[in-house]
N, C-alpha and C positions, 0 to 999 in steps of 0.2 A: 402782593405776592403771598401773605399767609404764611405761619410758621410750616416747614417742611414736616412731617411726620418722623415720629422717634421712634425708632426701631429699636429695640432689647436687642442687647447683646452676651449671646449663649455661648456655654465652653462644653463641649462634650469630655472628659477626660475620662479614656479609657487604660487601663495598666496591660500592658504588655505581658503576656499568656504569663498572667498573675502569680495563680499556684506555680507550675513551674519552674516562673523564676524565683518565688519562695524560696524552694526546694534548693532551688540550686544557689542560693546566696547563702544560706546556710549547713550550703554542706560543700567546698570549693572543689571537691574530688568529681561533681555531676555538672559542674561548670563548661563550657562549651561540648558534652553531649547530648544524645538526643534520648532526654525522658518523658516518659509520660508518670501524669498521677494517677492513683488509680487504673484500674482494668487489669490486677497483673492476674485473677482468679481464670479459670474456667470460662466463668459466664461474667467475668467484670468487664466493666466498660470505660472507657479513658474519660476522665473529668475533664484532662487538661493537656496540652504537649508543649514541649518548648520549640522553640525556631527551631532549632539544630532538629527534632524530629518530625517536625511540618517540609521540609524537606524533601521527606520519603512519600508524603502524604498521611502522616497521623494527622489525625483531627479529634477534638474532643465529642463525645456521644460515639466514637466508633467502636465495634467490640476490643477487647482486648488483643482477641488470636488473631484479629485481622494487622491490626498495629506490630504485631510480631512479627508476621508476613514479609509486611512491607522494609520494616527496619528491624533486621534480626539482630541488630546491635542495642536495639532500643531497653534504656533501664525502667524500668518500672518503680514507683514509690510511694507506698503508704499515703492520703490524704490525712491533712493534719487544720480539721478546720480550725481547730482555736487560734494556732499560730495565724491563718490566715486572715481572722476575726482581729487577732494584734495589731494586726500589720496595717489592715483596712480602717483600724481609728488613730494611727500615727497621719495615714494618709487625707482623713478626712476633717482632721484637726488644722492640716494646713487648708483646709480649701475654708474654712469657717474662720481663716484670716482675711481673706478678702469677702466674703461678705455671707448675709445667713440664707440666702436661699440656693440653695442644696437642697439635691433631688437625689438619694441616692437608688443606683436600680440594681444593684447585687453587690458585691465587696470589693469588687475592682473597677469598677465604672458609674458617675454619678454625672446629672448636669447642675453648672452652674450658672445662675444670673448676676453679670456683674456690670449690667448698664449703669446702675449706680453702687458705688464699691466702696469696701473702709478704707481704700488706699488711695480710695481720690485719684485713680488712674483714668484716663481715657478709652486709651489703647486697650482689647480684650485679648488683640493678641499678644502681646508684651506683659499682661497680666498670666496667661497662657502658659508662656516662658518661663514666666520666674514660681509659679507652681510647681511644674515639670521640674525644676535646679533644682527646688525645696526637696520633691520626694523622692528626689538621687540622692541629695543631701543626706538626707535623714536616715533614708531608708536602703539605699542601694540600688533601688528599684527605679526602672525605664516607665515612661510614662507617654500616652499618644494624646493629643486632643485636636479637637475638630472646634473651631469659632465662626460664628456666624449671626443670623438675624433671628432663628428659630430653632426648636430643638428637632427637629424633623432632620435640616440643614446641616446643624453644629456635628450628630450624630453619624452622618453618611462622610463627612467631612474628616473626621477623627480618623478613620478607613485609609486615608488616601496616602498617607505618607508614615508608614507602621514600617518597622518599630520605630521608636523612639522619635518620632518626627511629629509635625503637627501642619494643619493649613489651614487657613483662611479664606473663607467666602464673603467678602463685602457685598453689602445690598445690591449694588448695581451689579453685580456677577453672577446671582444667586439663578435667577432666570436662564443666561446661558451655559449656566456649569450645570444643570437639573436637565437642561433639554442635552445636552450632549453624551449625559450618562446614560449608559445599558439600564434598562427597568429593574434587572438582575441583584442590583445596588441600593436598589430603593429600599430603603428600612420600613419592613413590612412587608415584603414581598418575598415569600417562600416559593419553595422549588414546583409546587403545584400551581400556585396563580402565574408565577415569571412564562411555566411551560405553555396556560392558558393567554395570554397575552401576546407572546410569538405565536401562537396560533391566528390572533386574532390582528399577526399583522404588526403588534405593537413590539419595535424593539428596543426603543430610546425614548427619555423622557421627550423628544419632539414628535413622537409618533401618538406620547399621551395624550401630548397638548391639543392636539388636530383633531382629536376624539369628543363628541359632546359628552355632558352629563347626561344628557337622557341612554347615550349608549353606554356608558360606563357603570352607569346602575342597573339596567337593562342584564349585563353580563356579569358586575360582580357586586350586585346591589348594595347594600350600605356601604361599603369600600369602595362604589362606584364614585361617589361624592368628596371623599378625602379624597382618590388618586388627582381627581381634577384639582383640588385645591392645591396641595401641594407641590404639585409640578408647577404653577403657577407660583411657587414662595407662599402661599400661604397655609401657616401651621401656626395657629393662634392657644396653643395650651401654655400654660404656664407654667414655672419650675413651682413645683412645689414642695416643700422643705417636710412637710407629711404625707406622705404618699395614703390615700385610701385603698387598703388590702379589696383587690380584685375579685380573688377568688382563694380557694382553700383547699388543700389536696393531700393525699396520699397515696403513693402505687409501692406495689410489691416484685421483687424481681426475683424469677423462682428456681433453687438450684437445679431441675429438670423440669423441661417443655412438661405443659398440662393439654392434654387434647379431651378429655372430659366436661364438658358443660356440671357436673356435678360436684368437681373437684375444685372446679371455677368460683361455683358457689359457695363454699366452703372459703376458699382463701378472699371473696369479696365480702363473707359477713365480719370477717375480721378486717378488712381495709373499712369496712362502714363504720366499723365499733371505732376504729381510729380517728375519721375525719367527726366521728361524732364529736369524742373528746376535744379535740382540735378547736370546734366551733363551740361548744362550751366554754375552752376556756377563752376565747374571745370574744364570748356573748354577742356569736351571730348564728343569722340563720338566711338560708339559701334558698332559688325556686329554679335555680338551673341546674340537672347532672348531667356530668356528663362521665362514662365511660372510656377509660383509655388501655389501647389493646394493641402491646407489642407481640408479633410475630415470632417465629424460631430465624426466619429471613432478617430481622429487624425492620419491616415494614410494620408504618404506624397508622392506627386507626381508632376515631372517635365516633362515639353514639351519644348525642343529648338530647336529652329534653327538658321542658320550662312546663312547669308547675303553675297552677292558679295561687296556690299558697307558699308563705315562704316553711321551709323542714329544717330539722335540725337533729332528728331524733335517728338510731342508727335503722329502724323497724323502714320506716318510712323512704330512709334514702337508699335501703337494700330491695323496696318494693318498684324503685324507681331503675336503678339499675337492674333487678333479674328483666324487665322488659325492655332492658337496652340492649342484653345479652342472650334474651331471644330474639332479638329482631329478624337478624340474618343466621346461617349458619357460618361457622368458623368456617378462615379457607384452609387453615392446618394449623398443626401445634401452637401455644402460647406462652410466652418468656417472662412476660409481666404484666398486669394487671395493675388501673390506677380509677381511681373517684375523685371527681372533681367538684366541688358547688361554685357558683358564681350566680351573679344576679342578687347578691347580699343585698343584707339589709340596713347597709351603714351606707348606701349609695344614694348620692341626691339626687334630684333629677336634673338633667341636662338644659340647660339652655342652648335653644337654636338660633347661631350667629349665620347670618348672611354673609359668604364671600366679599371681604374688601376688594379694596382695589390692588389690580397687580403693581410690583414696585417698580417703583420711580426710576428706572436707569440711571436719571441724573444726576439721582442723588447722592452725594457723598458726606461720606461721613468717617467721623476718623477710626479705624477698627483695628 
C-alpha cells in the first residue's frame, strides 16, 4: 500500500473588519453602530466599515460621500495605525504559540502552518479554535479562519462562515467544495477576469475543471496554468515566516481632479523622488513600472513596462513613467496618481513544479 501522502495543514486567520472593530472596542459609545474609518474628508476614502455599516453597503476603497449616501447615519473615525500596529503584535504573539511559520499579509490576516505544532495537536481545526478564544481573550477582538490542505484553500475557506466563524475543508472535500463554488470566490479572481470567465461560459469551479490548459493559458495566459491547478487542490506555496517584498510603491491622492498631463508631471516627479527614497532604503532596485491612474469616476487603470536593466534612480523611473503617461490620452480628470517597481532584485528565480497528482478522496486524515 505505501505510505499515504501528507498533506500540510493551513489556518487562514483573518480578523473581523479589524480597524473598525478597533475603533469600536475602544471607544463603547461606536459599539453596535455603523462606522467607517477613514473617508470622512471631501475626497477620503473608507479604509474600513464595520458590519453594522456593510449593511448599507459600505465597503472599504469606497469614497467617502458615497458611504454617506448609502448610510446617512454612518460615523466616521480618524485611522489610528499605531494602535492598530499594537493590536496586530498582541494578535500575532499568540499564533507564534503554536508554531513559527507565520506568513503574515497585512495586520489583520496572516497564514499559519501547523501540520507540525508546539502544541503537539492533531487537529488544525481545534488548533483554529483555541487561537480565535486567545484573541477574544486578550484582545476583545472576533476572529474568522479558514483550515484546510493549502493556502489557496485555507483562504477562500476563512470567507465562508464571517464573522466570527471559521470552516474546515478536509482533503477529501477540497475538490468538491472548489467545483461547487462561483469562480467569483476564487482568491485571485477580480471583477475583470470573473466578468471575463462568465463570458467564456465559466461559472463554477466545475465549469474550470472541464477547461484544458491549453485553453486557460490561451485566454488568460500565465493564470491560465494556476486556474487549472488549483481548482484541482493543487496550490503548492509554502507559508513563509519572511515574506519577500513584491514590489515597492507610492501614489498620491489629490485634493482637486488634475486634467493637465503637465501638472501630472509635476506631482509624478515627486512620487518618483519618493519610491526612489523607498528603494534606497531597502537597497533594491527594480525593471518593472508600472503606472497607476485613479479616475475622478474612481475607475482604475495601470500602464507597465519591464526594462532590460534593473533602476532605482528617481531620473530613470520618471523616464519610464512620462512614456506610460503618454501612451494613451486621459479619458478625463485624475484623483490619484501611483508608481509602482516590481520585478526587484531580491527575487530568486522560480522553480517549475509539475502538477501532482489530484487528491486522494479516500484519504482521511484527522483535521
Amino acid at each position: 500500500m505505501g505510505t499515504p501522502p501528507k498533506f500540510r495543514k493551513i489556518i487562514h486567520v483573518d480578523m473581523d473588519a479589524f480597524y473598525a472593530s478597533v475603533e469600536q472596542l475602544d471607544n463603547p459609545e461606536l459599539r453596535g453602530k455603523p462606522i467607517a474609518v477613514g473617508g470622512s474628508s471631501a475626497r477620503g476614502v473608507v479604509s474600513a466599515a464595520s458590519y453594522e455599516a456593510r449593511k448599507f453597503g459600505v465597503r472599504s476603497a469606497m469614497s467617502g460621500a458615497i458611504a454617506r449616501k448609502l448610510c446617512p447615519e454612518l460615523i466616521f473615525v480618524k485611522t489610528n495605525f499605531e494602535r492598530y500596529k499594537e493590536v496586530s503584535k498582541q494578535i500575532r504573539k499568540i499564533f507564534f504559540e503554536y508554531t513559527d511559520l507565520v506568513e503574515p499579509l497585512s495586520l489583520d490576516e496572516a497564514y499559519l502552518d501547523v501540520t507540525e505544532n508546539k502544541k503537539g495537536n492533531p487537529s488544525a481545526t481545534l488548533i483554529a479554535k483555541e487561537i480565535r478564544q486567545k484573541i477574544k481573550e486578550r484582545t476583545g477582538l472576533n476572529a474568522s479562519a479558514g483550515i484546510s490542505v493549502n493556502k489557496f484553500v485555507a483562504k477562500i475557506a476563512s470567507d465562508i462562515n464571517k464573522p466570527n466563524g471559521q470552516k474546515t475543508i478536509p482533503p477529501e472535500e477540497v475538490e468538491p467544495f472548489l467545483e461547487n463554488l462561483d469562480v467569483k470566490k476564487f482568491y485571485g479572481v477580480g471583477k475583470v477576469t470573473k466578468e471575463k470567465m462568465y463570458r467564456l461560459g465559466i461559472y463554477t469551479g466545475k465549469d474550470l475543471k472541464e477547461k484544458s490548459i491549453e485553453f486557460l493559458e490561451e485566454n488568460f495566459g500565465k493564470s491560465g496554468s494556476f486556474y487549472f491547478n488549483v481548482v484541482r487542490g493543487i496550490h503548492n506555496s509554502k507559508v513563509k515566516p519572511t515574506r519577500t517584498q513584491k514590489s515597492l510603491a507610492a501614489e498620491h491622492t489629490f485634493s482637486e481632479n488634475i486634467s493637465s498631463e503637465i501638472f501630472m508631471l509635476e506631482r509624478l516627479e515627486e512620487i518618483s523622488a519618493e519610491v526612489e527614497s523607498r528603494l534606497k532604503n531597502k537597497k533594491l532596485a527594480g525593471k518593472t513600472v508600472t503606472l497607476k491612474i485613479k479616475y475622478r469616476d474612481f475607475t482604475l487603470q495601470t500602464r507597465s513596462k519591464t526594462l532590460p536593466l534593473y533602476i532605482a534612480s528617481r531620473e530613470l523611473i520618471l523616464e519610464a513613467v512620462k512614456e506610460l503617461l503618454f501612451q494613451e490620452k486621459m479619458k478625463e480628470s485624475v484623483r490619484l496618481l501611483g508608481i509602482s517597481i516590481s520585478n526587484l532584485n531580491n527575487e530568486k528565480p522560480r522553480k517549475t513544479e509539475l502538477p501532482k497528482a489530484s487528491i486522494d478522496v479516500q484519504l482521511k486524515l484527522e483535521f
